[in-house]
N, C-alpha and C positions, 0 to 999 in steps of 0.2 A: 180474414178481416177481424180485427177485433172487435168484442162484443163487451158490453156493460154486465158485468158479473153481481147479482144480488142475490144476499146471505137474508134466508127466510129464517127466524130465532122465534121458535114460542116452544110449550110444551106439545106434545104429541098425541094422546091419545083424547083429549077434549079438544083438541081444532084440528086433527086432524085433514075434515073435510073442507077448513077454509084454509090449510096448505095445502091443499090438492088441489084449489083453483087457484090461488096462486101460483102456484106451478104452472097451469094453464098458461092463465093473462099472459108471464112474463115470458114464458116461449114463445106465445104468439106472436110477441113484442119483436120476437129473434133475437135477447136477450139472454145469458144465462142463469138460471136457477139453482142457489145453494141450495140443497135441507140431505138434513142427513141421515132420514128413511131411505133416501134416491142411491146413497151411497156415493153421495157428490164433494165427499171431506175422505181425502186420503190418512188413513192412519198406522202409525208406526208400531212399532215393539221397545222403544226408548224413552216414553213420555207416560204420562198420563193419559187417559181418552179424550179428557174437558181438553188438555192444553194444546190437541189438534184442530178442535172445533175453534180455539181463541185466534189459530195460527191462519186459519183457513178463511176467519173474517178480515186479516189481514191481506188476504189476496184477492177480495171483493171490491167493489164501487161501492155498493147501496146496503145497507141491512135493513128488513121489515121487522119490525118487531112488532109482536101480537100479544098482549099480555091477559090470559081468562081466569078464573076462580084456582086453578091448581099453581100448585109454587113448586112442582117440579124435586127433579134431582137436585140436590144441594154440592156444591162446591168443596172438593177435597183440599183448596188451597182459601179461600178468602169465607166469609161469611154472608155468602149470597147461594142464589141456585143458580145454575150451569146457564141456564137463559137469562136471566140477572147476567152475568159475567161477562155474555156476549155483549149485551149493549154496552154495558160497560168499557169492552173495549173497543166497539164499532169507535165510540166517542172520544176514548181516549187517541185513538189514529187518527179523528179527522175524517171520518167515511159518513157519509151522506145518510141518517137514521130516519128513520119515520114509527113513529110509534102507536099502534094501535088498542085501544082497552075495553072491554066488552064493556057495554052501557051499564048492564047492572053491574057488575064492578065498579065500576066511575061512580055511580049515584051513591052504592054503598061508602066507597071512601069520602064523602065529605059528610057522611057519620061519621065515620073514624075520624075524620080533624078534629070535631066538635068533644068528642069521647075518647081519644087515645090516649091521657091520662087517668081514664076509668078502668081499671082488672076485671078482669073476667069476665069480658063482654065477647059473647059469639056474633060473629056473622053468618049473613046466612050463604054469600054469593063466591064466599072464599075459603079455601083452607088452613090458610095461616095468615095472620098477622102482616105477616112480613112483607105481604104481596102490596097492602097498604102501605108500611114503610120504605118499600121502592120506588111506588107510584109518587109520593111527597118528595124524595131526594131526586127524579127524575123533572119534577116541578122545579125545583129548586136551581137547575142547570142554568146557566145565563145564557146559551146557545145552544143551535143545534138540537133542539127535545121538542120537536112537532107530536102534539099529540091528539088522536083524532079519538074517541068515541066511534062503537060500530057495536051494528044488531047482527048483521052475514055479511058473509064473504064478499057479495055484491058493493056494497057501500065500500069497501077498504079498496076496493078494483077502480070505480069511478074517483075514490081521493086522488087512489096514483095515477091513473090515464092524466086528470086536468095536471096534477103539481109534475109529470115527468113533459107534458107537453110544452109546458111554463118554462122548464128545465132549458127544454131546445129552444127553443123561441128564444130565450135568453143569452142561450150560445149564438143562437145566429145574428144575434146583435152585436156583443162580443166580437166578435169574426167581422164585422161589419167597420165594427171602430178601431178594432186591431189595424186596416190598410188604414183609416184615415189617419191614426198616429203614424203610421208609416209615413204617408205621405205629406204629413206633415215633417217629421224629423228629416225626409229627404229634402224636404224646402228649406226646412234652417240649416242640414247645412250645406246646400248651393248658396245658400246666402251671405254663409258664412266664408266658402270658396271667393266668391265673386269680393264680397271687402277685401278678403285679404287680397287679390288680382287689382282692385281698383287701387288698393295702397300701394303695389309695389310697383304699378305702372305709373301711380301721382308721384311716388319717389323720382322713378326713373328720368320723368318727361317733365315734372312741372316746370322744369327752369328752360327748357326747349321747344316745347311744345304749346301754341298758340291757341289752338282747340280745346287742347285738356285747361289752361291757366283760365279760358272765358267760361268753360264748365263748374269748374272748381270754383272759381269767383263767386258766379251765378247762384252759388248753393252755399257762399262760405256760412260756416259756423257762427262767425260773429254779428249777421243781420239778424239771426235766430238769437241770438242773448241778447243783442239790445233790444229788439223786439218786445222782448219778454220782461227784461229788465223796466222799460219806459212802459208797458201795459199800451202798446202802440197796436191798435187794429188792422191796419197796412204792412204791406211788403216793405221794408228795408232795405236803401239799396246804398254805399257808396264805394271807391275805389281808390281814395286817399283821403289823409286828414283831414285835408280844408274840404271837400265835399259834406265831407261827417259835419264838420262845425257850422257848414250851412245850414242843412236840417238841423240841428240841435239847437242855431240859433232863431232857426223858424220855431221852433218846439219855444221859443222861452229861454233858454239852459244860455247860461253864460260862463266863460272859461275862467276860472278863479283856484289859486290857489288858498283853500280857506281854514287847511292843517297845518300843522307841522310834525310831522312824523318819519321814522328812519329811512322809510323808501320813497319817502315825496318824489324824487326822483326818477320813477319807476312810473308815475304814473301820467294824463290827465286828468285835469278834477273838474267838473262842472257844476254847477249850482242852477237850479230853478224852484223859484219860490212860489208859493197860490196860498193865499189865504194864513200867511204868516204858517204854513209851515216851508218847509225846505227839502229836495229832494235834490240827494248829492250823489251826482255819478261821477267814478272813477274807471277811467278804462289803459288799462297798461300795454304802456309803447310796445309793450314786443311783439304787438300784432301789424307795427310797421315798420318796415323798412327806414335805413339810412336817408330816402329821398322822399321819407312821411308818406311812401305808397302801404297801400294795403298787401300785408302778405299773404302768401296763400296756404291756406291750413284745411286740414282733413278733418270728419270728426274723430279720426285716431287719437290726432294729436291740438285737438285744441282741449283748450280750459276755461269752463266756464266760472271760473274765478278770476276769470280776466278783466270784466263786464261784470258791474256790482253797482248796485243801488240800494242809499241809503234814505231815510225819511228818517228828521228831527224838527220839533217842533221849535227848536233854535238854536243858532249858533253861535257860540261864545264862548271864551275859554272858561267858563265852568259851566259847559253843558256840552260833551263832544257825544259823537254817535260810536266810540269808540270804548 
């Protein structure tokens, strides 16, 4: 079974003994353990030694970084030290870093902010400079640069038990909402099945079929725009013209032709006025049949620019809503 691989990076003979309970925790974990006392970084005859330690955080999950008063081997290719380098590329790949900085370290560098254009100022908690000007460029990251303060090894053990516990808990949420998108995208597209099944069977049958014509009716399209159009609270209901001009003539709306425009033709026009303004409905024949019945449409294929309402505060040839 696969196991989470974490690359432990600090210098060696001053924390030694807080990588050597790391090494602990993370096996107990049943996790595996970089460092490369353990002899857990395979190294060649064709490279440099640093470029197998960079290559080996590549084949990692997690890098702990520990950062104390020594600045370590320096880097034969860039102008950092060998544990510099690692983070460095933990970060550059994308690998899950956690950075650790001994307290007095920490306290000491924000001297160094206030003073690091002062020369030749010693610290007391460092051996070089430079340990400070990493800890500032690791500040500076927009992501990914967790950085904890720590006295022992203790402290740096309870950070990761809560943030790796946090880690899962969050996968199994994850995991959790992974099936409902699932289960969700399986619904849209049965849903999206079923339209298309409901269109090709309202194709096939609406002109023969009596059940599907009082289904389809029942739910046509165009009770839903006039509805919407007239801001009518009620269900809408009719199944040819002169039923529609009932209600419309109970609404107020009287049949007028009160444009003149290229598709007049095309259309009915109705007028209802309240309070001197005017509200002009047009609804175009080709939602009826030759015998002024209602036809029957899907919402595939209707247009709700068919059902238009307009509000003018008057009507005159120099004032159209057009």
């Amino acid at each position: 079974m696969a196991r989470p691989r974490v690359f432990v990076s600090s210098t060696f003979y001053d924390l030694k003994y807080v990588r050597a309970d790391l090494e602990r925790f993370i096996k107990d974990l049943g996790y595996d353990a970089v460092l490369n006392e353990k002899g857990n970084i395979p190294y060649g005859s064709e490279e440099k030694l640093e470029d197998y330690c960079y290559r080996e955080v590549d084949n990692t999950d997690i890098l702990i970084a520990i950062i104390g008063g020594r600045y370590g081997s320096g880097s034969k290719n860039e102008p950092y030290s060998i544990t510099q380098m690692e983070i460095k590329t933990a970060h550059k790949l994308g690998k899950q870093v956690y950075i650790f900085i001994d307290k007095s370290v920490m306290g000491e560098y924000r001297m160094y902010l206030l003073n690091k254009d002062v020369e030749n100022i010693k610290y007391s908690y460092v051996d070089d400079v430079k340990i400070f000007a990493f800890i500032e460029e690791i500040e500076g990251l927009s992501h990914n640069n967790p950085i904890s303060p720590f006295e022992n090894s203790q402290e740096i053990i309870f950070f990761l038990r809560e943030q790796w516990a946090g880690l899962f808990q969050r996968l199994l949420q994850q995991q959790a909402k992974l099936g409902e998108v699932k289960t969700l995208e399986n619904i849209n597209a049965t849903a999206q099945t079923l339209n298309k099944l409901v269109n090709f069977l309202t194709e096939e049958r609406k002109n023969s079929d009596t059940a599907i014509k009082e289904i389809l009716l029942s739910n046509h399209p165009a009770f839903i725009n006039l509805k919407e159009a007239t801001n009518t609270p009620y269900r809408i209901f009719f199944s040819n013209k002169e039923e529609l001009e009932v209600w419309l003539k109970a609404r107020q709306f009287t049949e007028k032709n009160l444009f003149d425009y290229d598709d007049y033709d095309k259309h009915y026009e109705y007028v209802l006025e309240q309070n001197n303004i005017y509200f002009y409905l047009t609804i175009n024949k080709v939602i009826f049949d030759e015998n002024d019945k209602l036809k029957i449409f899907t919402q595939f294929d209707w247009n709700d620019k068919w059902i238009k309402m307009q509000k003018v505060s008057k009507i005159s040839d120099d004032d159209l809503p057009f």
